[in-house]
Structure formats: structure tokens, C-alpha cells
C-alpha positions as CSV (number, residue, x, y, z in Angstrom):
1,X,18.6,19.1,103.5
2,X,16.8,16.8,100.7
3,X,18.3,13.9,100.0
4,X,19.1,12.5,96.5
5,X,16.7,9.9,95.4
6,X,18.0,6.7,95.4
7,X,19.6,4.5,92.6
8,X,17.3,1.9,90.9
9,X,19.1,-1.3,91.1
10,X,16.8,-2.7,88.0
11,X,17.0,0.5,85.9
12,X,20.6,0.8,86.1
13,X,20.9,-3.0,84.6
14,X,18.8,-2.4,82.4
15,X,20.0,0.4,81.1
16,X,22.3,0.4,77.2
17,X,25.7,0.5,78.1
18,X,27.8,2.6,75.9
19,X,30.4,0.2,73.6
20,X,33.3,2.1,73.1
21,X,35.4,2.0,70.4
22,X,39.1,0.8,70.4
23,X,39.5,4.7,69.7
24,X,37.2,5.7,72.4
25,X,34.3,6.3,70.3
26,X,30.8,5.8,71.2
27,X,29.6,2.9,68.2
28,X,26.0,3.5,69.4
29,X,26.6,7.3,68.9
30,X,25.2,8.7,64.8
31,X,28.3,9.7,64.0
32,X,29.4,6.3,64.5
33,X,27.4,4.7,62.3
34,X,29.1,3.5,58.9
35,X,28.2,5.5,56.2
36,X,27.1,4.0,52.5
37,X,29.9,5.7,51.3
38,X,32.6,4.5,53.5
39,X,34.6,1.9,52.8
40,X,32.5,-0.4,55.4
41,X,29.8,0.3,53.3
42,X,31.0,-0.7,50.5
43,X,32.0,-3.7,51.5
44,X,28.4,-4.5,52.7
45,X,26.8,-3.6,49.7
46,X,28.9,-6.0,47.5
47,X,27.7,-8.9,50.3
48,X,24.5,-7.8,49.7
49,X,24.0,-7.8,46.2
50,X,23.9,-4.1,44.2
51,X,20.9,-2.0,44.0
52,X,17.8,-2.4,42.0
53,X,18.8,0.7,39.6
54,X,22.6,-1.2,39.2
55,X,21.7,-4.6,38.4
56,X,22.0,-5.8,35.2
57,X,19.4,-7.3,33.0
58,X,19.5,-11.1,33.7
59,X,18.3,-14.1,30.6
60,X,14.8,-14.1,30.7
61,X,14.2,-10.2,32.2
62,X,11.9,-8.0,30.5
63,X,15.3,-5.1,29.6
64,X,14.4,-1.6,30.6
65,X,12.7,0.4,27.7
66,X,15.8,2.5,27.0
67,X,17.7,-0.8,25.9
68,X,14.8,-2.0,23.5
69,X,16.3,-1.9,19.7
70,X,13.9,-1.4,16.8
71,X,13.5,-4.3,15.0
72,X,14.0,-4.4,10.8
73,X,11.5,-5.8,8.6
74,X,11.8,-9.9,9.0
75,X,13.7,-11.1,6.1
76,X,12.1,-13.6,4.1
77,X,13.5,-16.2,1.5
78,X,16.5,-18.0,1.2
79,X,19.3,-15.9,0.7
80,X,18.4,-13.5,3.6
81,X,21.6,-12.8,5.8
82,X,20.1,-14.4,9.0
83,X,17.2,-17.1,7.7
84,X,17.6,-20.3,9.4
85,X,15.4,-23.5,9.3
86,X,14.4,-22.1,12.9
87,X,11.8,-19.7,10.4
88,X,12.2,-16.0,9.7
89,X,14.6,-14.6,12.6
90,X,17.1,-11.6,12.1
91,X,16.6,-7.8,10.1
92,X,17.5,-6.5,7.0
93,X,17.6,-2.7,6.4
94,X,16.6,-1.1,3.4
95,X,19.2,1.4,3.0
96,X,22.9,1.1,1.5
97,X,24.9,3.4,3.3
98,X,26.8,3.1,6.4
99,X,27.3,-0.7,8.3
100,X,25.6,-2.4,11.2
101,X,26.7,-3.6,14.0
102,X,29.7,-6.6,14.4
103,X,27.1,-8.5,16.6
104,X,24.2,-8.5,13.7
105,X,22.4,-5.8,15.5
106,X,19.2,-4.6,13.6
107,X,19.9,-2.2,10.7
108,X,17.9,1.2,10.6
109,X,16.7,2.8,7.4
110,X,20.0,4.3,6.8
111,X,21.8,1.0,7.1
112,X,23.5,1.9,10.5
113,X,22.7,0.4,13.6
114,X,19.9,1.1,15.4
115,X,21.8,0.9,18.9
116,X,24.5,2.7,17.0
117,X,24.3,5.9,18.9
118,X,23.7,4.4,22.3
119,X,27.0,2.4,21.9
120,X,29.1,4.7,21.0
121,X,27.9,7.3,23.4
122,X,28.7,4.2,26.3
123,X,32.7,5.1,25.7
124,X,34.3,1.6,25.4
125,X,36.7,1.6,22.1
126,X,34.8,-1.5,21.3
127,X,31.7,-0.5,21.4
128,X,32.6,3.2,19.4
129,X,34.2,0.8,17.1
130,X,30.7,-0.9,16.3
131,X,29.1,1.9,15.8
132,X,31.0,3.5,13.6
133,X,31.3,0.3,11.3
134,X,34.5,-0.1,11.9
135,X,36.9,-3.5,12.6
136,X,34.7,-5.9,15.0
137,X,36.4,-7.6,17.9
138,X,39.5,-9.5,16.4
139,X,40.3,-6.8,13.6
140,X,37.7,-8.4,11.8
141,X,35.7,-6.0,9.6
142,X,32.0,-5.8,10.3
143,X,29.4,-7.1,8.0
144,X,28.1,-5.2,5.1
145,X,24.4,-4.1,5.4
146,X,22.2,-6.4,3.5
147,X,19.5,-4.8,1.2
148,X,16.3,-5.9,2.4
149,X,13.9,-8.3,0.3
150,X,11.2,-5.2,-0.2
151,X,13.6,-3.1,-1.7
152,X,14.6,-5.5,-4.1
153,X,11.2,-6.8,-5.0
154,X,10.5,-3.1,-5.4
155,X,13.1,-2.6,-8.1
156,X,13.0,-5.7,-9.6
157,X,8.8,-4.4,-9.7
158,X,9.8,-1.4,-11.9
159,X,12.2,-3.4,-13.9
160,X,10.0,-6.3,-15.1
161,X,6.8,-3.5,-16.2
162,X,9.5,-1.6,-18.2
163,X,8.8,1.5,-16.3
164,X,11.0,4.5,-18.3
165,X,14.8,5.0,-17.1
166,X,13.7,8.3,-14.7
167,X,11.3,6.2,-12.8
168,X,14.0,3.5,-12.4
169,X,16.1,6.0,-11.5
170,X,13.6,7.2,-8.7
171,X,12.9,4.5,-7.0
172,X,16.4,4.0,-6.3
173,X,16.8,7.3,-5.0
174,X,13.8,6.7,-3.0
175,X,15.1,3.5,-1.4
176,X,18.1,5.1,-0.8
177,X,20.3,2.4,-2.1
178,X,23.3,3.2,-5.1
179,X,22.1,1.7,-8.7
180,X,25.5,0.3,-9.0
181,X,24.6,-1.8,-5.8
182,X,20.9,-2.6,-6.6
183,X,21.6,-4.1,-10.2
184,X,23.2,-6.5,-8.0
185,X,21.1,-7.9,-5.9
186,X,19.1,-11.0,-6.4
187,X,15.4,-12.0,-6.1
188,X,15.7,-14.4,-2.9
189,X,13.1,-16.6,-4.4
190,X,14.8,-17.6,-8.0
191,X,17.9,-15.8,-7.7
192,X,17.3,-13.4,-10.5
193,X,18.7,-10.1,-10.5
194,X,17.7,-7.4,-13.1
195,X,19.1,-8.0,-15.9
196,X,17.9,-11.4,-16.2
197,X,14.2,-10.0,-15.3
198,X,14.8,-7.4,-18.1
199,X,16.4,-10.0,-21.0
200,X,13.7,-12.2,-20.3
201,X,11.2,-9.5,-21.1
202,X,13.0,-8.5,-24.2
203,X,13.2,-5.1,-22.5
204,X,16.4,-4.0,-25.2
205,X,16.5,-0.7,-23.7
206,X,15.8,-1.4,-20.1
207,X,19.3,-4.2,-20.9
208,X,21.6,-1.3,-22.2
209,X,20.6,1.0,-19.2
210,X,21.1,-2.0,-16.7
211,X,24.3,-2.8,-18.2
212,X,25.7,0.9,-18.4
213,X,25.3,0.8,-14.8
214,X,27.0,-2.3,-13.8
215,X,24.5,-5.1,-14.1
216,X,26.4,-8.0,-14.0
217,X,26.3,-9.9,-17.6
218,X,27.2,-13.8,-16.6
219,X,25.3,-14.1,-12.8
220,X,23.6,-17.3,-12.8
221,X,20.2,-17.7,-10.9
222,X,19.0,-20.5,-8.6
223,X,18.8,-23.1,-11.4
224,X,22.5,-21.6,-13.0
225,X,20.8,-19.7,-15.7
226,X,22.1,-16.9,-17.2
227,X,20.4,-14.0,-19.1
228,X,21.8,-15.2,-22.2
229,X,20.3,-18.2,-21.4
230,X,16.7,-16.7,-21.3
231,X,17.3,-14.4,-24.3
232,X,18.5,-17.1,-26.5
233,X,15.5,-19.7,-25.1
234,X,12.7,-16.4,-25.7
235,X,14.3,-15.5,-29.5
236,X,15.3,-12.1,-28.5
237,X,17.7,-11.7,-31.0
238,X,18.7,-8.4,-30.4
239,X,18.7,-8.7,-26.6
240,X,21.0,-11.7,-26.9
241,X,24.1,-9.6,-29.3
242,X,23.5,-7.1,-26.9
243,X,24.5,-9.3,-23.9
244,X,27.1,-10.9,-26.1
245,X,28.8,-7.6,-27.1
246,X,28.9,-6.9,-23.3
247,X,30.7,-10.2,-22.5
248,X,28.1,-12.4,-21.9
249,X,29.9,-16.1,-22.1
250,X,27.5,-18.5,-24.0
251,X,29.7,-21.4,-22.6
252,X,28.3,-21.2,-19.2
253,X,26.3,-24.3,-18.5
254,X,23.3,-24.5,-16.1
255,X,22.1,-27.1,-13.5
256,X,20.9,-29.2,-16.4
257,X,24.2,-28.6,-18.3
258,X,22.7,-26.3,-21.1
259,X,25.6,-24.0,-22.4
260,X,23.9,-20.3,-22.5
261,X,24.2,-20.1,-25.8
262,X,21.9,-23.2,-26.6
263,X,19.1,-22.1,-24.5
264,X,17.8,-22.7,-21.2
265,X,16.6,-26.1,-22.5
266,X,19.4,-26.7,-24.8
267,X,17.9,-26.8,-28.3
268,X,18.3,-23.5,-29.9
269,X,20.6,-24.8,-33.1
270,X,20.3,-25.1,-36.3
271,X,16.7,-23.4,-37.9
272,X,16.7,-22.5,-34.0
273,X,19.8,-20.9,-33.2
274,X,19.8,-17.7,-31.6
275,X,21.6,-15.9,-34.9
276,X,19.4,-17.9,-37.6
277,X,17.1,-15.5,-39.8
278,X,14.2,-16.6,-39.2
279,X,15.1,-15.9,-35.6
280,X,16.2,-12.4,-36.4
281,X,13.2,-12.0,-38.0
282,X,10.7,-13.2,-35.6
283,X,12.7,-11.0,-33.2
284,X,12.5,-7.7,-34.7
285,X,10.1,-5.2,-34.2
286,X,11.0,-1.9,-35.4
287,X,12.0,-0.8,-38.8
288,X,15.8,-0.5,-38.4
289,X,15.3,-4.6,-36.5
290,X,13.1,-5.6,-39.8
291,X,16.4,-4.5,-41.9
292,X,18.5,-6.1,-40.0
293,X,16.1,-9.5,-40.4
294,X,15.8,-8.9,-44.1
295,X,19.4,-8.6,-45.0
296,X,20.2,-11.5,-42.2
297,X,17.5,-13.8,-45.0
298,X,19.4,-12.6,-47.8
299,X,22.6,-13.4,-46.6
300,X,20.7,-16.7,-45.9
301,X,19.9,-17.5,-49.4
302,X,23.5,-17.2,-50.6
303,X,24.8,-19.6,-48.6
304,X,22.6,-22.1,-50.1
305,X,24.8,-22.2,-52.9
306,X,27.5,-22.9,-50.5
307,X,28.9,-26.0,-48.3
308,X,27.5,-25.1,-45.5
309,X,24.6,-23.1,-46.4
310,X,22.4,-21.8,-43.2
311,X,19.0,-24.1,-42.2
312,X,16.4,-22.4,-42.8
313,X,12.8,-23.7,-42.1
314,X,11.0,-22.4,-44.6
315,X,7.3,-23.4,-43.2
316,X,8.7,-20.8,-40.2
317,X,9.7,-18.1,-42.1
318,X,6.3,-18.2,-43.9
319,X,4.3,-18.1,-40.4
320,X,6.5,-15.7,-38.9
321,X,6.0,-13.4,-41.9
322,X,2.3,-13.5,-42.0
323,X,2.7,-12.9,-38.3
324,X,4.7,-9.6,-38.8
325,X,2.1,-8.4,-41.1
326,X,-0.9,-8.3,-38.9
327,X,0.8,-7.9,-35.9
328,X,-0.1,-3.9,-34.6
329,X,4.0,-3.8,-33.8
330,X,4.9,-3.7,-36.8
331,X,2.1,-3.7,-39.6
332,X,2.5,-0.2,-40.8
333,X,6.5,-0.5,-41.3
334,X,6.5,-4.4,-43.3
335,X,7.8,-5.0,-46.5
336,X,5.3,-7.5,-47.7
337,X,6.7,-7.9,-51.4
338,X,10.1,-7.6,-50.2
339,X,9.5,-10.7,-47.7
340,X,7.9,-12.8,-50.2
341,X,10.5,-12.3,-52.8
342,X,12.9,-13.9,-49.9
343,X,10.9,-16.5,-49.1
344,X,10.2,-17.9,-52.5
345,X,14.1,-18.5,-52.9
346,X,14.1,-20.8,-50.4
């Protein structure tokens, strides 16, 4: 009979012994092994640190492309939301409608937030409340989307250059942005909104329109001017009963104290107040204004006769009626012989 082959001494103390469990179980077995999604596991990941794909993005780390926001246009000037004397940090949007973000986020187009859709589809009632506009954290309510500095400079564009009402009207609608809300806003250089860039001009029309649609009468500009400050200091007679007749307050001073009704500088009184006739004259320009003038110089001469007759400068009156006679505007439509029997009575 063979015999068995003998035991290595070496090999057998060499040899893994089997660790066993206080269950019995072999820990060097597979099975035994802790799994990542046992509690063990666990356990040792958060010792660890998370995984690449779970951490988050720390200060300085370039943030995974799905998290990059579009930026807005930069907003430039002083009365941008988010200017700083850091230089030209922050977004404006160019639309009206809809709110951005309670942390400032940037705007889109439409005024909502760009990140808007990736918030609210995260779940948190916070974050759905951002993106819908609604109450920030606190129950405070978020920030109104501000109309960016383009936009404005693009209305306040078609304004100054008298463009007709329809074209205004387009380039609102094209800018998405209410007319009630644009009339509004200021230039962020001077401060001027429409109406004063329209009264300045002497655009009558452009005024009324501007007006009709809630153009604010009595806003002041960077240096506290009014529009009836301007229309008063340029002669635009009509443009200034205009503005008065829509509540324009000529007692509204300036930053050098001028009341609105004297004139950006303060001098229109006397032969050079904003009602005077020779004002209303140099002022008019179309046959129904010249009537107005006419009877305004009449009404003029009366009161001479009076105790407090109205100054008129008669060297004025002279120029500005030669002036109305060659002048193309109004050459074909003026009363020569009419004026001059005015002006002699004086």
C-alpha cells in the first residue's frame, strides 16, 4: 500500500489561516467582504470623503458646465442696480416681464432668471420660490427686474429724433418692455427720462403722447431739473401750458434753487417769462400757434393802459418778427401787416 505523502511543516505555517467570524463566517471568504452599499460601507465612504461625481464645487473651482449662468449685458452708469466703485459688476435684462432671482441672479431676455428653470426643477420650496418670483428667504419679496441701460438709450434714441408715435410704439414692443414702464425710466448718465428729452426738443406732440401714457410730469433729473424747467429756459411756450395743464408744479426748485417756472437758470420774468408775448410769439410755429401769439400781443397792448401793463421789449418783438417772416416754418402762413400794426403800438 502507498503511503500518504507527508505534511510540510513550512507550508502548513505558511499557509492563510481562515479568520472566522463571531458568526462563524469566513471574513476572507467574497461573500464576506462589506459591500458599498452596506451600512459598513457607508460608514467608510463618509471617512473617506464622497466621490468625485458627489462633491460639491469648492471657492476657487472651475463649476461644471451645467451650473454656468448666462451672463446679462454689464450695466453701465450710475443708477444701474448692481454698479459699485469696484467698476461694472452685475446684469441687467432687457425685458419687463416676470422677476429675477432673490439672490441677484442674472436676468434673461424675458426678465426671469436665467437659472430659473434649473432651480425650480431642484425641488426645495426655496428654490421654486426664486424662480417663480415669488417672496425671497424671510418673506421678503424679490427684486423687480431692472430695464437695462440699451433699452433705455434705445427709446430715449427714438424719442429725442421725433420718430412718429407707431415707431415709438414699435420699439417698445420690440424691447419687450410695457410703455407705461419705459416712460419711466431714466437715462443713467443725466437722469432724464422721456419727457424731459421730448420738452427740451419742443417735440409738442411727442409730450402729449408721452404724457397720455404715464410719463411722469414733475421727475427731476441729476441736477433736479424738471421738464418745465427746460421748456420754460428753451421758450417753448406751448410745450410749457402743456406740462402745466398736466400738473407740472413750477414751484419745484433745482440743485441751484431755480423754481421750474423761472427757468433752469432762473431768469425767465418779466419781457422773459415763459407766458410773455413775445415769448408766445417766438414760440409758435404753425398758424393756429401764430394766432395764439397775435391775440397774446394784443392783449399785450391793452394793458399798457393799465397799472400793471405786461413788459414788453419791443427791440425783441421786432427781431423775432423779421425772424418769423423768413423763417421756412412759417413764411407762407405770416401776417406781416397784421404784426407790424402790433408792434408800432408799443
Amino acid at each position: 500500500m502507498a503511503k500518504a505523502p507527508a505534511t510540510c511543516v513550512v507550508c502548513q505555517a505558511m499557509a492563510p489561516k481562515a479568520r472566522v467570524s463571531g458568526s462563524g463566517q469566513d471574513l476572507q471568504s467574497p461573500k464576506a467582504k462589506p459591500s458599498a452599499k452596506s451600512s459598513l460601507g457607508l460608514a467608510g465612504a463618509s471617512v473617506i470623503g464622497p466621490s468625485p461625481k458627489a462633491a460639491s464645487t469648492a471657492p476657487g473651482d472651475k463649476p461644471p458646465a451645467a451650473a454656468k449662468a448666462s451672463p446679462g449685458p454689464s450695466p453701465r452708469g450710475p443708477d444701474s442696480p448692481n454698479s459699485s466703485a469696484m467698476g461694472k459688476a452685475g446684469s441687467q435684462t432687457v425685458g419687463a416681464s416676470g422677476g429675477g432671482s432673490a439672490r441677484g441672479e442674472p436676468l434673461s431676455p424675458k426678465g426671469g432668471s436665467s437659472n430659473a428653470s434649473k432651480t425650480a426643477a431642484a425641488g426645495p420650496p426655496a428654490a421654486a420660490a426664486a424662480a417663480s418670483g415669488g417672496a425671497a428667504a424671510g418673506g421678503a419679496a424679490a427684486p423687480a427686474a431692472k430695464i437695462s441701460e440699451e433699452a433705455i438709450m434705445k427709446f430715449h434714441s427714438a424719442v429725442r429724433w421725433a420718430k412718429p408715435w407707431p415707431e415709438i410704439e414699435e420699439v417698445a414692443k420690440a424691447l419687450a418692455i410695457d410703455l407705461n414702464i419705459l416712460v419711466a425710466q431714466k437715462d443713467p448718465k443725466n437722469g432724464n427720462t422721456v419727457v424731459h428729452i421730448a420738452a427740451q426738443n419742443g417735440h409738442l406732440d411727442l409730450v402729449k403722447q408721452l404724457l397720455a401714457v404715464g410719463g411722469p410730469v414733475n421727475e427731476q433729473n441729476g441736477k433736479g431739473q424738471t421738464a418745465l424747467h427746460m421748456t420754460v429756459e428753451y421758450d417753448f411756450y406751448f410745450v410749457s401750458k402743456l406740462l402745466l395743464e398736466a400738473g407740472a408744479n413750477g414751484e419745484i426748485t433745482n440743485e441751484d434753487g431755480n423754481k421750474a417756472i423761472l427757468g433752469i437758470d432762473g431768469g425767465k420774468s418779466g419781457s422773459g417769462a415763459w407766458d410773455n408775448a413775445v415769448t408766445i410769439l417766438r414760440s409758435a410755429t404753425t398758424e393756429e400757434e401764430l394766432n395764439v401769439a397775435f391775440e397774446a400781443l394784443e392783449k399785450a397792448q391793452k394793458s399798457q393802459d393799465t397799472d400793471t401793463p405786461e413788459v414788453i421789449a419791443k427791440d425783441q418783438l421786432i427781431q423775432v418778427g423779421l425772424a418769423k417772416k423768413k423763417s421756412p416754418a412759417t413764411a407762407a402762413i405770416w401776417d406781416h401787416k397784421r404784426f407790424m400794426k402790433l408792434a408800432a403800438q408799443f
